[in-house]
C-alpha positions in Angstrom: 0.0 0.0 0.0 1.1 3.5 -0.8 2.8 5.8 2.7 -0.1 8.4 3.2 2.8 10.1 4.7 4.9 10.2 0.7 1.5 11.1 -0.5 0.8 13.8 1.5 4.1 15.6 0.7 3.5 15.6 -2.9 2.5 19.7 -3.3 -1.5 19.8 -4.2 -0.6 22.0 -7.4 2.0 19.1 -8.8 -0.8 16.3 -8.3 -3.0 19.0 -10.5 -0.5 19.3 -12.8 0.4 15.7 -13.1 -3.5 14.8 -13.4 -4.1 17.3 -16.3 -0.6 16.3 -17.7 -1.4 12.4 -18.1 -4.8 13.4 -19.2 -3.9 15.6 -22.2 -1.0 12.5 -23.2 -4.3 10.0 -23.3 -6.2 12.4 -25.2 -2.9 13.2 -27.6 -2.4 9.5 -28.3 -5.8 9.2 -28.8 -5.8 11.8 -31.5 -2.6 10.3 -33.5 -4.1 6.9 -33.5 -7.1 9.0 -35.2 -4.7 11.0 -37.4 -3.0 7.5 -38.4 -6.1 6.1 -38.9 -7.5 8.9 -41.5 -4.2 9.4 -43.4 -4.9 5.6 -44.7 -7.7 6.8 -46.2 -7.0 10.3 -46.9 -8.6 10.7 -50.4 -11.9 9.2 -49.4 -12.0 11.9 -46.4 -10.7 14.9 -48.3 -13.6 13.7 -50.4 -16.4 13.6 -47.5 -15.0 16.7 -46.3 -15.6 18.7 -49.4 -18.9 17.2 -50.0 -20.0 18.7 -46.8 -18.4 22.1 -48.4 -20.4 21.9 -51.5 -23.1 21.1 -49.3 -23.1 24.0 -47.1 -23.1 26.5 -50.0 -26.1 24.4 -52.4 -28.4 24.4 -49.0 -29.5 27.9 -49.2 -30.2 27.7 -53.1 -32.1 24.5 -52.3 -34.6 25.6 -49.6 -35.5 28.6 -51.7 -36.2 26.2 -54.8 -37.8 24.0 -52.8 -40.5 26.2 -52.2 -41.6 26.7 -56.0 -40.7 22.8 -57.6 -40.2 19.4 -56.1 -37.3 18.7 -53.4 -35.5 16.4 -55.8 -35.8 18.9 -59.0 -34.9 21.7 -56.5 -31.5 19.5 -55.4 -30.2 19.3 -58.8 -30.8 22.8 -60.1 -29.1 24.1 -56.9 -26.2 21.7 -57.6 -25.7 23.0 -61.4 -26.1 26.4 -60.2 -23.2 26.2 -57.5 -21.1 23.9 -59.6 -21.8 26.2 -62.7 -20.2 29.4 -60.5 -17.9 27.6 -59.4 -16.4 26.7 -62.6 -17.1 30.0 -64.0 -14.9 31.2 -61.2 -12.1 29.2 -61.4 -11.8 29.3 -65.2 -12.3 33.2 -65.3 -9.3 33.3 -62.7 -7.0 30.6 -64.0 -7.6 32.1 -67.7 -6.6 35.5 -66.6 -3.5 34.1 -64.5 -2.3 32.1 -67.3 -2.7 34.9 -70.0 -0.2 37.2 -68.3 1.8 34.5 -66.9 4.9 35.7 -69.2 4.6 39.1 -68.5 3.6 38.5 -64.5 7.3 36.0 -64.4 8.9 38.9 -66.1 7.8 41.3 -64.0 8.8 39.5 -61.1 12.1 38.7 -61.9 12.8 42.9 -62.8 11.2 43.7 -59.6 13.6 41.1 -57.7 16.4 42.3 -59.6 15.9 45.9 -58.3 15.5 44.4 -54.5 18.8 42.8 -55.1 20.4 45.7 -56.2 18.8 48.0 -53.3 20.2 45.3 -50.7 23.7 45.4 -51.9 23.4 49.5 -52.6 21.1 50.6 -50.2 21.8 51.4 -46.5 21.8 47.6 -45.4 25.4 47.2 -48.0 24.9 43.9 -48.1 27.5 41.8 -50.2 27.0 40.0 -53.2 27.8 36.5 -51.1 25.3 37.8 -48.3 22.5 38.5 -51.1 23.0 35.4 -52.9 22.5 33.1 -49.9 19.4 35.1 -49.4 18.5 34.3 -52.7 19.4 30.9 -52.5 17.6 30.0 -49.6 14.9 31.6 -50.5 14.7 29.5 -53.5 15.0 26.7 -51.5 12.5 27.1 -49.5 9.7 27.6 -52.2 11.5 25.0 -54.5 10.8 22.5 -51.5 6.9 24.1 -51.0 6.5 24.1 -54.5 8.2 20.2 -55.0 5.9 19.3 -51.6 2.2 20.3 -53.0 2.8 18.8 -56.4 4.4 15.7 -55.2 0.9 15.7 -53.0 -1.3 16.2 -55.3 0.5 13.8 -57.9 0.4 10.9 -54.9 -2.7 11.3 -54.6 -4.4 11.9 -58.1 -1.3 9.5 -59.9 -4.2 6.5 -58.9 -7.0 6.2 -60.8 -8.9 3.7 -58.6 -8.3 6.6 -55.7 -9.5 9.2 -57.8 -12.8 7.1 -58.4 -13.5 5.9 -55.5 -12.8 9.8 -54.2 -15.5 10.9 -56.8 -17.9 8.9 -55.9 -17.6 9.3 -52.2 -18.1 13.3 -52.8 -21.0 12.6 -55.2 -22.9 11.0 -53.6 -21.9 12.3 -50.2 -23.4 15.8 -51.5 -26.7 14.0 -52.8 -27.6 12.5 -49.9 -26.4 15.5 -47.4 -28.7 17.6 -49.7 -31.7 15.1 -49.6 -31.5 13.6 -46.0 -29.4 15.2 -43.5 -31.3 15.0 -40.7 -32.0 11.3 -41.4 -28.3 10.8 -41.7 -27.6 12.5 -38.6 -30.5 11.3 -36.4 -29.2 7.0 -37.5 -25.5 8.2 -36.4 -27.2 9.3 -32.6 -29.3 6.2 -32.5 -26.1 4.4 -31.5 -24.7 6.5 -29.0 -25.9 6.1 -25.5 -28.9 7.9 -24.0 -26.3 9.8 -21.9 -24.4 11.6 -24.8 -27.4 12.0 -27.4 -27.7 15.3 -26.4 -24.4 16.7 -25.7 -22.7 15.3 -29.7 -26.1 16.6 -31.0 -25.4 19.7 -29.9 -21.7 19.7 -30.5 -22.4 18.2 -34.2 -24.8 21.0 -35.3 -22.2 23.3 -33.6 -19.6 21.9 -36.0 -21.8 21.8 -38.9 -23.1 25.6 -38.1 -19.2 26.5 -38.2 -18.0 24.6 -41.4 -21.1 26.1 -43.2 -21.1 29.8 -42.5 -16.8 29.3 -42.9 -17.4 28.4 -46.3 -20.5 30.5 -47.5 -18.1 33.1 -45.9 -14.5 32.5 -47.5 -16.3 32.9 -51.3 -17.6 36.1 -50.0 -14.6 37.3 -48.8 -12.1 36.6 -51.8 -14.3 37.8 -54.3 -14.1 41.3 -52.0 -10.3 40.9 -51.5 -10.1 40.3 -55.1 -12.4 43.7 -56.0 -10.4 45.4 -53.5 -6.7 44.7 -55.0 -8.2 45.3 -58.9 -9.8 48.6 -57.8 -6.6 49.6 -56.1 -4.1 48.4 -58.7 -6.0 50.0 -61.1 -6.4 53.5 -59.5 -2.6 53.2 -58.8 -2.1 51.9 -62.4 0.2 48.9 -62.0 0.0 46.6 -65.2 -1.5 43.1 -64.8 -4.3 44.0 -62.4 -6.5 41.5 -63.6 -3.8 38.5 -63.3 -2.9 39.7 -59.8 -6.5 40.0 -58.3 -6.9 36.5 -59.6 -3.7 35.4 -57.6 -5.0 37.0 -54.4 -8.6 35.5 -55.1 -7.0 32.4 -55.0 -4.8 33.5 -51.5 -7.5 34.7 -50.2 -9.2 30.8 -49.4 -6.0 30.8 -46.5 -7.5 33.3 -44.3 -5.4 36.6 -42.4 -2.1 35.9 -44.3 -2.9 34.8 -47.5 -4.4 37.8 -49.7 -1.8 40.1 -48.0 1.1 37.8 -48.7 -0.3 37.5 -52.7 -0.8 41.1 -52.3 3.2 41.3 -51.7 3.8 40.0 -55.4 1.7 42.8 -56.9 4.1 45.2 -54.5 6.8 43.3 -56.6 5.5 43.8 -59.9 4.9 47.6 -59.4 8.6 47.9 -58.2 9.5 47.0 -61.6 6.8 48.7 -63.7 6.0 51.9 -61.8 8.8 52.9 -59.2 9.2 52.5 -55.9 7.2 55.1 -54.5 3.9 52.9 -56.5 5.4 49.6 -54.7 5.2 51.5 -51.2 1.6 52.1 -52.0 0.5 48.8 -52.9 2.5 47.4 -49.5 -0.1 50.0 -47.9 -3.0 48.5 -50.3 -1.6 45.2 -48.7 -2.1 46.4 -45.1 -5.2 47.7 -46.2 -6.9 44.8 -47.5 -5.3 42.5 -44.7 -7.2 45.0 -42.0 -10.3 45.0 -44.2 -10.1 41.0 -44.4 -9.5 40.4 -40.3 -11.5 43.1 -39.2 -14.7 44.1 -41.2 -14.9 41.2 -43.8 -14.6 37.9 -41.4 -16.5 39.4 -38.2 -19.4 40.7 -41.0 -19.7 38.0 -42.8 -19.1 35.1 -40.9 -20.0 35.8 -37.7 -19.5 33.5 -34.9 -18.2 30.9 -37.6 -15.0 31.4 -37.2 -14.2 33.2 -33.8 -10.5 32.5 -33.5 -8.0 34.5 -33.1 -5.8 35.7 -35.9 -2.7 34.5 -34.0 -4.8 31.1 -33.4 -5.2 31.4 -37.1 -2.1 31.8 -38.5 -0.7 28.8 -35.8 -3.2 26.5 -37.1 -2.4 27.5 -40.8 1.3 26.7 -39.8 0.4 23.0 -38.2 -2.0 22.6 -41.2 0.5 23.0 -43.7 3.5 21.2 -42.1 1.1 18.0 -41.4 -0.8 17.9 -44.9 0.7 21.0 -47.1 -1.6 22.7 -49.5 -4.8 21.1 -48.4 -3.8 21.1 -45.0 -3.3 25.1 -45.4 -6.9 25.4 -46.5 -8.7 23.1 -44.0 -7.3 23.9 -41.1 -8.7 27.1 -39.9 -12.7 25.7 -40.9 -11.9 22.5 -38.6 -10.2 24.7 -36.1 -12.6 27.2 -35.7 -15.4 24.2 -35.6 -13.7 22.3 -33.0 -12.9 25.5 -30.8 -17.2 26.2 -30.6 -17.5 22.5 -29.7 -14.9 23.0 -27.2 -16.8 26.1 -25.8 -20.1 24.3 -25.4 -18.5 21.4 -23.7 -16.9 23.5 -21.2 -19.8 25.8 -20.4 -18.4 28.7 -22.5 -21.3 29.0 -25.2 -24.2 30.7 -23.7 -26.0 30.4 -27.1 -25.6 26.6 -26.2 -25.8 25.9 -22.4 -24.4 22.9 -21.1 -25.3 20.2 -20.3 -28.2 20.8 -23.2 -31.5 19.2 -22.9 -32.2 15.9 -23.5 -32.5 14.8 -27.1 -35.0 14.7 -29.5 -34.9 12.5 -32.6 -36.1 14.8 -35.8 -39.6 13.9 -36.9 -39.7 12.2 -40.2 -41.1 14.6 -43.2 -45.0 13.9 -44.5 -44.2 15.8 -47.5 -44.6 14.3 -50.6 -41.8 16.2 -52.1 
């Protein structure tokens, strides 16, 4: 038997420490045997999780059209509408990127050039070995970023069997999210015990609430980054306006840093083109839009969807991208910020959502016809 007397001079704040310590190591093993578990089917889960992405944005359409034709006609109308735009998007943007590809590269190069030359003439007086380590590590660095995403993306597209199985999953994931999701939902909390109904009820439609207003949110919000750079390169008259408020569109899906950091190449590009007194201005456009973006554009338009901070955000963006690259860049923050509101219900922080809820209620079936 254990010496009450040993015991008893262990300080109260260590056996605190020590009880939340062993705890969190349980609950981080549990989380890598999770992790482990998804990455062996990575594809199929990448393709669940942007069914429920499609999902969130056709739901509006839907229950509008649902209201003037059958639920089933209304479905796939609202899924050729959203697919539709978002095609439209994407090719408008990729056309206009690759147009002025040439001229973008070369204007990027100039505008390094004269950053090179202002490093080793300017008041730093760097030397040429200093500036071409710079260089060269710089390089580096977005050769092994660049190498990283494609090798991804290759890996996981190079099988055709994976990419199959990965359509279909999204397919008819989206289908069936769109027709049933409350019969879906209500057959997952049939197997849980009476105990927990309520509470991953609650916590699931918190989850669900947060993925859906991130993502009817982030479209919203790089289409006005995008407005905002084009309006502002072309008031300050810096060539390939278009090209670059496609590339900060396309940044702007990595929320806080990544319209300001595409913003930086258009700072780039007007070194070379207009002078360096235009480049200072568009690093003010970038500060500009990057305010605009964490202040006025997230809080309006998502809401309580994404309540993190933006040092939360960028950490989360960091582990994102280190553990999955690319993709894990862009799912991070809606996964974070969904798992931090189920975190505040389960605590007691929500009071939109007190806890413990009340007990559950399975969703009536619908006696519509539709």
């Amino acid at each position: 038997m254990p010496d009450d007397n040993t015991s008893s001079q262990v300080p109260p704040t260590l056996n605190r420490v020590a009880g939340i310590t062993w705890r969190l190591l349980v609950l981080l093993a549990g989380l890598v045997v999770i992790g482990y578990a998804l990455n062996i089917i990575f594809p199929v889960v990448i393709a669940f999780f942007l069914s429920l992405l499609v999902t969130a944005l056709a739901t509006p359409l839907m229950n509008v059209l649902k209201k003037f034709m059958p639920k089933v006609l209304a479905m796939i109308l609202a899924l050729i509408i959203i697919i539709s735009a978002i095609v439209t998007i994407l090719f408008v943007v990729i056309r206009s990127t690759i147009a002025e590809s040439s001229k973008l590269v070369t204007s990027l190069q100039s505008g390094l050039t004269d950053i090179r030359s202002w490093l080793k003439d300017g008041p730093l007086g760097l030397t040429d070995q200093s500036v071409n380590d710079l260089i060269t590590q710089a390089e580096g660095w977005g050769k092994t970023a660049a190498e990283g995403a494609l090798s991804a993306a290759a890996g996981e597209l190079g099988n055709l069997g994976t990419v199959i199985i990965g359509g279909s999953v999204f397919i008819f994931g989206v289908i069936f999210f769109l027709m049933s999701p409350d019969k879906i939902w209500g057959w997952v909390i049939a197997w849980l015990p009476n105990s927990t109904k309520a509470t991953v009820d609650t916590s699931g439609r918190i989850f669900w609430h947060s993925i859906s207003g991130y993502t009817k949110g982030i479209v919203i919000i790089a289409l006005a980054d995008a407005t905002l750079v084009f309006v502002g390169l072309t008031i300050l008259q810096v060539p390939l306006a278009p090209a670059l408020a496609a590339v900060v569109f396309l940044g702007a899906f990595i929320p806080v840093i990544g319209a300001p950091i595409a913003t930086f190449f258009a700072a780039i590009v007007a070194l070379a083109e207009r002078g360096p007194i235009v480049a200072l201005l568009v690093i003010g456009l970038t500060v500009v839009v990057g305010s605009a973006d964490g202040h006025i554009l997230q809080p309006l338009v998502m809401g309580k969807a994404v309540n993190l901070h933006p040092l939360a955000i960028i950490f989360v963006i960091a582990a994102g991208s280190i553990a999955l690259g690319i993709v894990g860049a862009l799912v991070a923050v809606p996964i974070a910020a969904a798992g931090y509101g189920v975190a505040k219900f389960v605590t007691g922080r929500d009071p939109d959502h007190p806890y413990p809820p009340p007990p559950y209620e399975a969703p009536q079936p619908s006696t519509s016809s539709s």
